[in-house]
N, C-alpha and C positions, 0 to 999 in steps of 0.2 A: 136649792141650787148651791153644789160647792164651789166655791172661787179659789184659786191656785194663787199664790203670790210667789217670785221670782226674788233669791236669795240675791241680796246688793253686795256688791263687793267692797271691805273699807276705803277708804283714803291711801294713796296711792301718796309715798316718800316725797319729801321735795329735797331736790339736790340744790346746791349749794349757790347758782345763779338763782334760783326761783320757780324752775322747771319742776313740771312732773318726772319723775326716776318711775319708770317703766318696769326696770328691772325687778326679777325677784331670785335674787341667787346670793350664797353664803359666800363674805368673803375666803381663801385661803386661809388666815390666822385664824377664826373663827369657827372653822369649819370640822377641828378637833372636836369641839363640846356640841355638835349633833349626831345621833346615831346614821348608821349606812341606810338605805333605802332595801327595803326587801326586795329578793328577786320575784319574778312573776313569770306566770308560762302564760303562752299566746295558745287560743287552739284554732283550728284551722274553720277560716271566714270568720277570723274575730277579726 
């Protein structure tokens, strides 16, 4: 019998009151020193 196990996601930021930060996006200033996102094609009933 194979068993699957379901990939965790890490720890999620904590923002500066003690909350979880939800977010996941690059600041502006920061966001020079990441490459662009490839584009992708849709095909139809995707």
């Amino acid at each position: 019998m194979i068993t699957i196990e379901a990939i965790k996601p890490g720890p999620k930021p904590k923002k500066d009151d003690g909350s979880l930060d939800k977010r996941r996006r690059v600041s502006p200033d920061k966001k020079k020193d990441y490459p662009p996102l490839k584009k992708h094609k849709h095909t139809k009933g995707d």
